[in-house]
Backbone as CSV, one residue per row, in Angstrom:
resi,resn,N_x,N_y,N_z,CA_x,CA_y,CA_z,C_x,C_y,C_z
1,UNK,269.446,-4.101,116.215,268.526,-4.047,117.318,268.698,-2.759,118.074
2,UNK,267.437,-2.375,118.809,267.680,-1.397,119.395,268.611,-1.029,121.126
3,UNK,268.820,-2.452,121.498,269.080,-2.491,123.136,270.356,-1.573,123.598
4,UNK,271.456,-1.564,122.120,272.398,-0.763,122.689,272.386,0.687,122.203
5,UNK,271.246,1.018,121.153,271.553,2.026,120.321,271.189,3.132,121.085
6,UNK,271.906,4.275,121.320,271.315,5.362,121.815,271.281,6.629,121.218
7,UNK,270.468,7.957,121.709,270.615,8.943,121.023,271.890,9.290,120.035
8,UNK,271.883,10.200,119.537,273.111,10.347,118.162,272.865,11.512,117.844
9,UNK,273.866,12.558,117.193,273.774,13.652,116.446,273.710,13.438,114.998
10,UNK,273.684,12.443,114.942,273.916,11.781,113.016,272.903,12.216,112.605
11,UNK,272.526,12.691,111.326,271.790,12.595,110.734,270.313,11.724,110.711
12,UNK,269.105,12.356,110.410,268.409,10.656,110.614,267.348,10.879,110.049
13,UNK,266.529,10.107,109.916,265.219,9.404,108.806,264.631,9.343,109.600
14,UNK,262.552,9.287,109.027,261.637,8.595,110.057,261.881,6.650,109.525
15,UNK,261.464,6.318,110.925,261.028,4.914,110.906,259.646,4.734,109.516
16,UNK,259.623,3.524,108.925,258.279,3.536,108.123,257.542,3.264,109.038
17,UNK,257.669,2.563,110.088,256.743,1.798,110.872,256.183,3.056,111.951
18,UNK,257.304,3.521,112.562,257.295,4.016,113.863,256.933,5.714,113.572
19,UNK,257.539,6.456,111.966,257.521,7.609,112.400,258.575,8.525,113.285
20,UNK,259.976,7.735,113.587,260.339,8.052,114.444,261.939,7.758,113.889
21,UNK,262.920,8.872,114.324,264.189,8.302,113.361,264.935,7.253,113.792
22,UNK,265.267,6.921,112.498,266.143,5.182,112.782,267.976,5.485,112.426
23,UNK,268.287,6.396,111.724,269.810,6.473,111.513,270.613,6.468,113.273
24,UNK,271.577,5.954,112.841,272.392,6.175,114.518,273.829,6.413,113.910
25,UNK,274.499,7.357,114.522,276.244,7.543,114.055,276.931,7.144,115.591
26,UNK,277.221,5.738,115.539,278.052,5.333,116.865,278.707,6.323,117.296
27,UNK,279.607,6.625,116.146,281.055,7.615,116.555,280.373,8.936,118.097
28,UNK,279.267,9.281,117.915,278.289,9.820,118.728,278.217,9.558,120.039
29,UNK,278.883,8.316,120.123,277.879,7.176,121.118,278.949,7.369,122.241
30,UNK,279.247,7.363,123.460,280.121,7.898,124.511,280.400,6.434,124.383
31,UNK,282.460,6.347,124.717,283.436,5.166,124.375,283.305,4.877,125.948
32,UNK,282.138,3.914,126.226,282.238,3.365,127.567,282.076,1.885,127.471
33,UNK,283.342,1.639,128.127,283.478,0.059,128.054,283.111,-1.245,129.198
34,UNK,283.053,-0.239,130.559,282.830,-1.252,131.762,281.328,-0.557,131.875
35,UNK,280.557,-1.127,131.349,278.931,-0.729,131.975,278.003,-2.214,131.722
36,UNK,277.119,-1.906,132.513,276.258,-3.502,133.208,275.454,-3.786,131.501
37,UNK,274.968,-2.801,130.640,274.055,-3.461,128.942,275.341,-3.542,128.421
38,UNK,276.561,-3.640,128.456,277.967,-4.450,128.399,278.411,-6.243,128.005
39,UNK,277.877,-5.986,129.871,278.574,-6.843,130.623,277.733,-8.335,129.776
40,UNK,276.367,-8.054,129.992,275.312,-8.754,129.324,275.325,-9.157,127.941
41,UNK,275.477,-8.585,126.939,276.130,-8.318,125.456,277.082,-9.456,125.507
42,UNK,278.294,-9.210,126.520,279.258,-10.049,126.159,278.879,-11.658,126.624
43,UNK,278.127,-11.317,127.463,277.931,-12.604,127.934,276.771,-13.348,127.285
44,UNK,275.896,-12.338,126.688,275.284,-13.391,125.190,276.308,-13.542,124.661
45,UNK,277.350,-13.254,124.029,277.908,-13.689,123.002,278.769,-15.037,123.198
46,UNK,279.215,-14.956,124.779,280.453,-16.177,125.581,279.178,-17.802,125.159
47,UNK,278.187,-17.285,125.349,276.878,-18.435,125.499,277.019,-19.071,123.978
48,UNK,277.140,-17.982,122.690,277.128,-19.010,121.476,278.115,-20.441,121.419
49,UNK,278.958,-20.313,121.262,279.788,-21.549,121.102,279.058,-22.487,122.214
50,UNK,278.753,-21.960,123.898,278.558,-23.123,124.281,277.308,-23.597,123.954
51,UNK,276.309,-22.841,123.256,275.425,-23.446,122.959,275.325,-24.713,121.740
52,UNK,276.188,-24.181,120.953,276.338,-24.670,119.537,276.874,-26.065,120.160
53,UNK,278.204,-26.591,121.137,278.680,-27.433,121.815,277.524,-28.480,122.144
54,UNK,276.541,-27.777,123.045,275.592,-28.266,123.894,274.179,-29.211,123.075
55,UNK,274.481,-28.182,121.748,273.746,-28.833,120.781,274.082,-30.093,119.611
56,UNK,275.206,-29.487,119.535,275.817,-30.685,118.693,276.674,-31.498,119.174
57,UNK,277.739,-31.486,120.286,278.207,-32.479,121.097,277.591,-33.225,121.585
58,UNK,277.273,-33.348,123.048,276.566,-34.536,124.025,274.962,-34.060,123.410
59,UNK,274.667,-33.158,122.589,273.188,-33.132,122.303,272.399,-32.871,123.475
60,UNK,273.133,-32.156,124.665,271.632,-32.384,125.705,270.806,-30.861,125.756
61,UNK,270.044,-30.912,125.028,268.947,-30.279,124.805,268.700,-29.509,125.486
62,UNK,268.104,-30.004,126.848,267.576,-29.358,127.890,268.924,-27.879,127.883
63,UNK,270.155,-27.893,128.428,270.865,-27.084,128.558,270.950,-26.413,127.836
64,UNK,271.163,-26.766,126.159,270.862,-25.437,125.060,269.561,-24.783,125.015
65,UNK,268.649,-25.580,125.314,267.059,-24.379,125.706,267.628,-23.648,127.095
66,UNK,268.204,-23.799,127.853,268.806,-23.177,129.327,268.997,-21.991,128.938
67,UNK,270.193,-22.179,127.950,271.323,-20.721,127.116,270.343,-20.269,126.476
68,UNK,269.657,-20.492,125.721,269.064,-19.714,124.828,267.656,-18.846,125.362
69,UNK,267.156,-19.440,126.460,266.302,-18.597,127.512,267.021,-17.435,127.989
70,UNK,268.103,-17.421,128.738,269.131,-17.132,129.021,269.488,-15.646,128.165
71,UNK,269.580,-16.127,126.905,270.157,-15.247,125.944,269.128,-14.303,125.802
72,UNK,267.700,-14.805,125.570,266.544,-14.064,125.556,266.398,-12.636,126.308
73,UNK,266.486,-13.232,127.874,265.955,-12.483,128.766,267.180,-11.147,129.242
74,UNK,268.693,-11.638,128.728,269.852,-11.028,128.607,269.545,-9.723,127.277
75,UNK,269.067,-10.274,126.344,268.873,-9.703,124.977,267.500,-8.516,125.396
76,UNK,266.652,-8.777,125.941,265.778,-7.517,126.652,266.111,-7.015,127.592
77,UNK,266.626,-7.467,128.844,267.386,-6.619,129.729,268.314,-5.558,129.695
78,UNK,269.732,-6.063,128.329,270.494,-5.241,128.448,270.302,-3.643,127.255
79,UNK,268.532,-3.891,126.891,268.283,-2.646,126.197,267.575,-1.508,127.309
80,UNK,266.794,-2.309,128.062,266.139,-1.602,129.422,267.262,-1.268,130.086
81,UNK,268.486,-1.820,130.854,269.011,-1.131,131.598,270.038,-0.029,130.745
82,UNK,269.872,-0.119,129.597,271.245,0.590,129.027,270.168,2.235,128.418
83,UNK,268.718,1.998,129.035,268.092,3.332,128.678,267.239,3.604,130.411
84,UNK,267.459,2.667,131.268,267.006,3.145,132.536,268.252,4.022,133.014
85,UNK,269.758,3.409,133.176,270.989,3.985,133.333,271.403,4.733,132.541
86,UNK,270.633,5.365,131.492,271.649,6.183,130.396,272.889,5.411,130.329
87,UNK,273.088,4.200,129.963,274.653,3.658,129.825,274.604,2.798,128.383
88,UNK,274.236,4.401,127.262,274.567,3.866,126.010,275.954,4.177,125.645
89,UNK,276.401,3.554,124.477,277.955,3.426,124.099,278.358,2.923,123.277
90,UNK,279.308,3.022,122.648,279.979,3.262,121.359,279.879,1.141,121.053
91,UNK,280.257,0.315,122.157,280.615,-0.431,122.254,279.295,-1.402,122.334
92,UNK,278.588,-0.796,123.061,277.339,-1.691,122.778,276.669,-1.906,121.862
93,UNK,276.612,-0.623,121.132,275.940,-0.708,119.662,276.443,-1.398,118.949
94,UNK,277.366,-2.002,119.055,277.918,-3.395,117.901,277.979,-4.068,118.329
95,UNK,278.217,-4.679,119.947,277.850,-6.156,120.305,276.589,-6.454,120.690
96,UNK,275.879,-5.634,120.559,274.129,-6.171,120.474,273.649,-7.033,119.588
97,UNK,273.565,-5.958,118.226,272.915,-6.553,117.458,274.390,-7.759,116.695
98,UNK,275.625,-7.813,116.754,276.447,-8.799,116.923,276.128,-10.337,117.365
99,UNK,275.582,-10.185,118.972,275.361,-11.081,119.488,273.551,-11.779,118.764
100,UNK,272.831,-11.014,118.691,271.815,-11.301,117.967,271.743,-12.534,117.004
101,UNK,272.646,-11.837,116.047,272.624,-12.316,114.914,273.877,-13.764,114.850
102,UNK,274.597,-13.706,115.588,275.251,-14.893,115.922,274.334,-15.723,116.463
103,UNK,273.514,-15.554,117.365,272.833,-16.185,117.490,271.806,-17.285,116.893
104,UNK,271.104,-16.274,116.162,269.947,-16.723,114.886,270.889,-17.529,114.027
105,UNK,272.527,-16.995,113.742,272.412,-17.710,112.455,273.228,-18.701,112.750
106,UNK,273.912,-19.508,114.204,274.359,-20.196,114.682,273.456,-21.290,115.199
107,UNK,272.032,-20.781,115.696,271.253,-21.821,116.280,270.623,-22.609,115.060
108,UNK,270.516,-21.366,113.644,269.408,-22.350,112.539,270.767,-23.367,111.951
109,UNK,272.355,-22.683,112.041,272.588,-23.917,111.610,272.464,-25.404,112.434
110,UNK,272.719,-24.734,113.624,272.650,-26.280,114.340,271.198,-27.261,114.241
111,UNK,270.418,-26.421,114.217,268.930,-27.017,114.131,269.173,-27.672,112.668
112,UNK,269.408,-27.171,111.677,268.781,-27.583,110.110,270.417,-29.219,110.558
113,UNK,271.175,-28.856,111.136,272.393,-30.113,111.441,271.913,-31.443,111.808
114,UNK,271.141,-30.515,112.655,269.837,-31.730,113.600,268.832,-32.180,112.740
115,UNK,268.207,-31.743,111.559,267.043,-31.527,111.255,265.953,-31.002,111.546
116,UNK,266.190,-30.610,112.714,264.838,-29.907,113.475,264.020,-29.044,112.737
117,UNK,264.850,-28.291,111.816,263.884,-27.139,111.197,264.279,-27.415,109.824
118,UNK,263.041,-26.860,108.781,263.152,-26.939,107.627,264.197,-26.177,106.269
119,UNK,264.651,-26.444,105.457,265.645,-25.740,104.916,265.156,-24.504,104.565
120,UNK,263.584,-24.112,103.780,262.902,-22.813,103.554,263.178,-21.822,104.890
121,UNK,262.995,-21.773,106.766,263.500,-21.242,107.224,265.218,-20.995,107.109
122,UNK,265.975,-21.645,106.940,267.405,-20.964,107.162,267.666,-20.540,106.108
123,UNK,267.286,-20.786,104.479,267.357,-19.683,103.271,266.593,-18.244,103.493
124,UNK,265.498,-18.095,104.172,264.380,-16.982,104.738,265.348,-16.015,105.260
125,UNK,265.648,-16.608,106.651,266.682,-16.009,108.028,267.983,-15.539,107.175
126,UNK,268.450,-16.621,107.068,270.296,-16.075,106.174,270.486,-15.491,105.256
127,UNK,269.311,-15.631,104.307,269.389,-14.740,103.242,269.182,-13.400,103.666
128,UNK,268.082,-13.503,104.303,267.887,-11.842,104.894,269.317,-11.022,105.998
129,UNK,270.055,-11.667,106.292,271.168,-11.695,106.879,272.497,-10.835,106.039
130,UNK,271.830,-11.598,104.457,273.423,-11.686,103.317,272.923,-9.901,102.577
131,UNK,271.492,-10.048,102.382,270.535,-8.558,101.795,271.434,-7.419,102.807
132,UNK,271.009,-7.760,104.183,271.720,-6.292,104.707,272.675,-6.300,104.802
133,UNK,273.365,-7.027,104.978,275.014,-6.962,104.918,275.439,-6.249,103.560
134,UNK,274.786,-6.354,102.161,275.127,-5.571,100.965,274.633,-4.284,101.899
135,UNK,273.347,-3.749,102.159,272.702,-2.709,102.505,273.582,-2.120,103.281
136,UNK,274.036,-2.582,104.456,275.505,-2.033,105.194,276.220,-1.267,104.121
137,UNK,276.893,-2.338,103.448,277.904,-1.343,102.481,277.465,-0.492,101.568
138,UNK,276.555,-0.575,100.787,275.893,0.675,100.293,276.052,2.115,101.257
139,UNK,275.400,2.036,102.631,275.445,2.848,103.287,276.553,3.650,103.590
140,UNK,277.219,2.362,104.153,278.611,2.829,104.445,279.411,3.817,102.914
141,UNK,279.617,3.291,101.361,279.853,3.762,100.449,279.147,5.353,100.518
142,UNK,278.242,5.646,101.122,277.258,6.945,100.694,277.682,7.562,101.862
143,UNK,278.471,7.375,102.879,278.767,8.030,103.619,277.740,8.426,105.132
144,UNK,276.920,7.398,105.426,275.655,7.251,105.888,276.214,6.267,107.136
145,UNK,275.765,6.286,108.444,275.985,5.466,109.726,274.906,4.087,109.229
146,UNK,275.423,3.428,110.296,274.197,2.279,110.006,272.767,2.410,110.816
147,UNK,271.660,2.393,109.726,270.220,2.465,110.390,270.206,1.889,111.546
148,UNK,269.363,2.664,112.568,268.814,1.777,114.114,267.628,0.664,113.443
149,UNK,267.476,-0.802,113.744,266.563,-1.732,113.830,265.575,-1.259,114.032
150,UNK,264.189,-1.203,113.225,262.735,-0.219,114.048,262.645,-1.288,115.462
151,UNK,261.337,-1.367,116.292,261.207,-2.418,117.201,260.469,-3.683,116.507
152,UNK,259.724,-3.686,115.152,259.575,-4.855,114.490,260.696,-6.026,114.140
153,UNK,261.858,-5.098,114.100,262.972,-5.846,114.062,263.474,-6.514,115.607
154,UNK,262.798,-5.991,116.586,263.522,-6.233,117.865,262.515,-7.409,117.961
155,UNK,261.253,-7.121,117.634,260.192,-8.263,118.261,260.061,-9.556,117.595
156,UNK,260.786,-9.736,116.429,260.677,-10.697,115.490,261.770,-11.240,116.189
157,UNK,263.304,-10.737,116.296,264.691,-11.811,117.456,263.589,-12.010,118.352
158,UNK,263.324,-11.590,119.281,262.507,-12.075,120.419,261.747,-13.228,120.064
159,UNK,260.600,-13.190,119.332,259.893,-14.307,118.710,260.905,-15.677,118.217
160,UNK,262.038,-14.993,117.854,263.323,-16.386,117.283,263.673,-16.762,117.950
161,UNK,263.810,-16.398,119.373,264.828,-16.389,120.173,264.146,-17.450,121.216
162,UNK,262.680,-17.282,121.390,262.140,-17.813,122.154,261.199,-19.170,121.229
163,UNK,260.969,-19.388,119.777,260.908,-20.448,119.299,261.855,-21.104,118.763
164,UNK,263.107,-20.976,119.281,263.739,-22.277,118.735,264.569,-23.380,119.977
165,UNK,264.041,-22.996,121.442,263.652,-23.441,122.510,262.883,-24.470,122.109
166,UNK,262.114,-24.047,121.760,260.339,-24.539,121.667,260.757,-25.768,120.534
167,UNK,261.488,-25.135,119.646,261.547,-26.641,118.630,262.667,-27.966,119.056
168,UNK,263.472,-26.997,119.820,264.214,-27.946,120.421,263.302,-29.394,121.195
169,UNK,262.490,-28.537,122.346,261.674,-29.148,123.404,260.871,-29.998,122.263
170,UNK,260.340,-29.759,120.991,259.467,-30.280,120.483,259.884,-31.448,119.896
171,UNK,261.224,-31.390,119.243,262.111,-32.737,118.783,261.806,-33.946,119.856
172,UNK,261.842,-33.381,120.945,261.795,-34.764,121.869,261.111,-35.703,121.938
173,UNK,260.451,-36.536,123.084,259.363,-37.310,123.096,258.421,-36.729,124.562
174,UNK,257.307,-37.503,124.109,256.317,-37.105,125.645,255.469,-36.223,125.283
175,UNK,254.825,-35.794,126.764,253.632,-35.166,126.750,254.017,-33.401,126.256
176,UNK,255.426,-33.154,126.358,255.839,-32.140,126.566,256.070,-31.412,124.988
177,UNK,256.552,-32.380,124.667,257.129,-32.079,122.862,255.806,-31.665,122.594
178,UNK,254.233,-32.618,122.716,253.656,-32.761,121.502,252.607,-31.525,121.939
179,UNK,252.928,-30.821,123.518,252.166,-29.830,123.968,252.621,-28.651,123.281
180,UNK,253.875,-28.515,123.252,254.923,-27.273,122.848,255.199,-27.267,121.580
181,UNK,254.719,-28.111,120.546,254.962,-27.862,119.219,254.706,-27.182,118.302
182,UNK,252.678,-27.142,118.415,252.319,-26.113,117.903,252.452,-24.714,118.149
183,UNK,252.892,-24.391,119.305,253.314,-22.907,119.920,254.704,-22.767,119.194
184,UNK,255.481,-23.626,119.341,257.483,-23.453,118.964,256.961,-22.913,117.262
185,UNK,256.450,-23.721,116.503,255.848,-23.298,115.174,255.145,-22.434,115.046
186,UNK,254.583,-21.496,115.595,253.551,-20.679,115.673,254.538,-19.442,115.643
187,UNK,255.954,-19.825,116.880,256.189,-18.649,116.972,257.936,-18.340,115.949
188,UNK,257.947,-19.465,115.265,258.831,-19.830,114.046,258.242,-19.148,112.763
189,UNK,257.469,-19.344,112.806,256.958,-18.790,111.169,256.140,-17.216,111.486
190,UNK,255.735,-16.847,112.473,255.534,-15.016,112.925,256.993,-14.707,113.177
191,UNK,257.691,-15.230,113.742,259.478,-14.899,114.166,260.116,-14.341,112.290
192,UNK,260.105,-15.438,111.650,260.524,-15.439,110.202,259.849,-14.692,109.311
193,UNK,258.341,-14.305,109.723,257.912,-12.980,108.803,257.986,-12.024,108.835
194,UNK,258.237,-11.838,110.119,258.448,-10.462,110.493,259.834,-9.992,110.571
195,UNK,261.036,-11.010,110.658,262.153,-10.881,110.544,262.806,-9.998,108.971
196,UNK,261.961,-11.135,108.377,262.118,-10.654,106.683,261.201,-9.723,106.578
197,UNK,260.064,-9.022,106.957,259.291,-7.899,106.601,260.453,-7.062,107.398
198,UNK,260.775,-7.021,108.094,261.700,-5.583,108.883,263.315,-5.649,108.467
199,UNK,263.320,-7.026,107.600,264.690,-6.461,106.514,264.129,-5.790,105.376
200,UNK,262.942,-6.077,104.966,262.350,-5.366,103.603,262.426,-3.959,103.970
201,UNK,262.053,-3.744,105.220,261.703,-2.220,105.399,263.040,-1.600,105.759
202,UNK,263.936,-2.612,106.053,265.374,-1.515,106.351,265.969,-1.302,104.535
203,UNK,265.621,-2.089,103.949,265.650,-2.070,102.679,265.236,-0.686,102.124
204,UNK,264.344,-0.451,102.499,263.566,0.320,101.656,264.023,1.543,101.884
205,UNK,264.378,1.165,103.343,264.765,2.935,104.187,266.327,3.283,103.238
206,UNK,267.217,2.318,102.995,268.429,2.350,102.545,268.332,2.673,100.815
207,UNK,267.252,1.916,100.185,267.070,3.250,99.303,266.366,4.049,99.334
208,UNK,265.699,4.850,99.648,265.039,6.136,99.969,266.113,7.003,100.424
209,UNK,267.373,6.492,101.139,268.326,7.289,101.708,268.866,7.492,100.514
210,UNK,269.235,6.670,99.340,270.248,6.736,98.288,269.842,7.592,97.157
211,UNK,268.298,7.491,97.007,267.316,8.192,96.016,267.545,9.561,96.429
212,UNK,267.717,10.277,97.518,267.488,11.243,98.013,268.758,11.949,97.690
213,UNK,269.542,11.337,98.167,271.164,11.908,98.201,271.477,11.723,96.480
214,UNK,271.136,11.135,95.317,271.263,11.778,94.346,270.508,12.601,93.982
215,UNK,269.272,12.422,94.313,268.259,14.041,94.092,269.161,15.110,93.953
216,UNK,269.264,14.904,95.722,270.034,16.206,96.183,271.396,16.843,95.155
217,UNK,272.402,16.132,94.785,272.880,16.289,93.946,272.739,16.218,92.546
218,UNK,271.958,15.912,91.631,271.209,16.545,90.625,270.991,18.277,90.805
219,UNK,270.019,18.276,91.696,269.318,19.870,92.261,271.068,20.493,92.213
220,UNK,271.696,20.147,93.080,273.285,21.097,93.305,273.563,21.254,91.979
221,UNK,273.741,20.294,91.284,274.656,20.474,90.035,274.083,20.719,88.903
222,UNK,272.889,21.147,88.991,271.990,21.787,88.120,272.505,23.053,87.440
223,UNK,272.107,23.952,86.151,272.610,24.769,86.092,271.702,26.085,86.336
């Protein structure tokens, strides 16, 4: 994601989407540890377990949609203030998209625990999870920082982040579930396409990076 990533001297690529470069070299990134898109980061992350608790212990619902609103509005805030304050950093850039993804892949297990959601979403989500994690190490092997998230990638967590609230609320009973269902689904299956279209495209960027860099060496070692 983009909330902690900031400028970089690294090397870098255009976005497919954006046109605009996506490589980031943390090492770049000024080692600041007490700043407010921090403080936020960590405190999405303190929220997983109790959410996971909230969901699968006493089950009370209402409070895990609480956290996970919560996490939302934490998860856009601490990218705005960490580019209103110039207070990017070495440290944020890994508990961002960290907390993110603990997230997503902590809430679909608890949901698919519950049943709430179908097994085709958490093979979709996790698999696309297990793809970049190889893509990481490729990178890393080639000597390459890890790509910045375009904002398709930012808007699809957002969309996750804020329908699985919605499916929670929808499990229930009443006027409320059966109002909020088709929206929680609406924004479950745009959340999950676009999630997996903006791993395809970090995909793509990661080989285009790899295609290139043997080019390049072919051309060198040419005679």
């Amino acid at each position: 994601m983009t909330s902690s990533n900031g400028p970089s001297a690294a090397a870098r690529v255009p976005d497919t989407a954006t046109g605009e470069s996506t490589t980031l070299d943390r090492d770049a990134l000024p080692e600041r540890v007490w700043t407010l898109p921090n403080a936020l980061s960590v405190l999405r992350l303190l929220g997983v377990p109790l959410f996971l608790w909230l969901l699968l212990g006493p089950e009370a619902d209402g409070w895990a949609v609480a956290v996970l609103m919560i996490a939302g509005i934490t998860d856009w805030a601490d990218g705005k203030l960490a580019k209103w304050l110039n207070q990017y950093s070495r440290l944020g850039a890994l508990l961002d998209p960290a907390a993110d993804r603990l997230y997503i892949v902590s809430t679909l297990v608890a949901l698919a625990l519950r049943e709430i959601v179908p097994l085709w979403v958490v093979v979709l989500l996790v698999g696309r999870e297990l793809m970049l994690g190889v893509a990481l190490l490729v990178l890393r092997r080639h000597g390459y920082p890890p790509l910045q998230v375009a904002y398709l990638g930012k808007a699809a967590t957002l969309l996750l982040l804020y329908a699985f609230p919605g499916l929670l609320l929808a499990a229930g009973e009443g006027w409320l579930a059966t109002a909020i269902e088709p929206f929680a689904w609406a924004f479950t299956i745009w959340g999950t396409a676009l999630y997996v279209l903006a791993g395809g495209l970090y995909l793509i960027q990661v080989a285009g990076l790899v295609r290139a860099e043997r080019a390049a060496a072919g051309v060198g070692t040419a005679p």
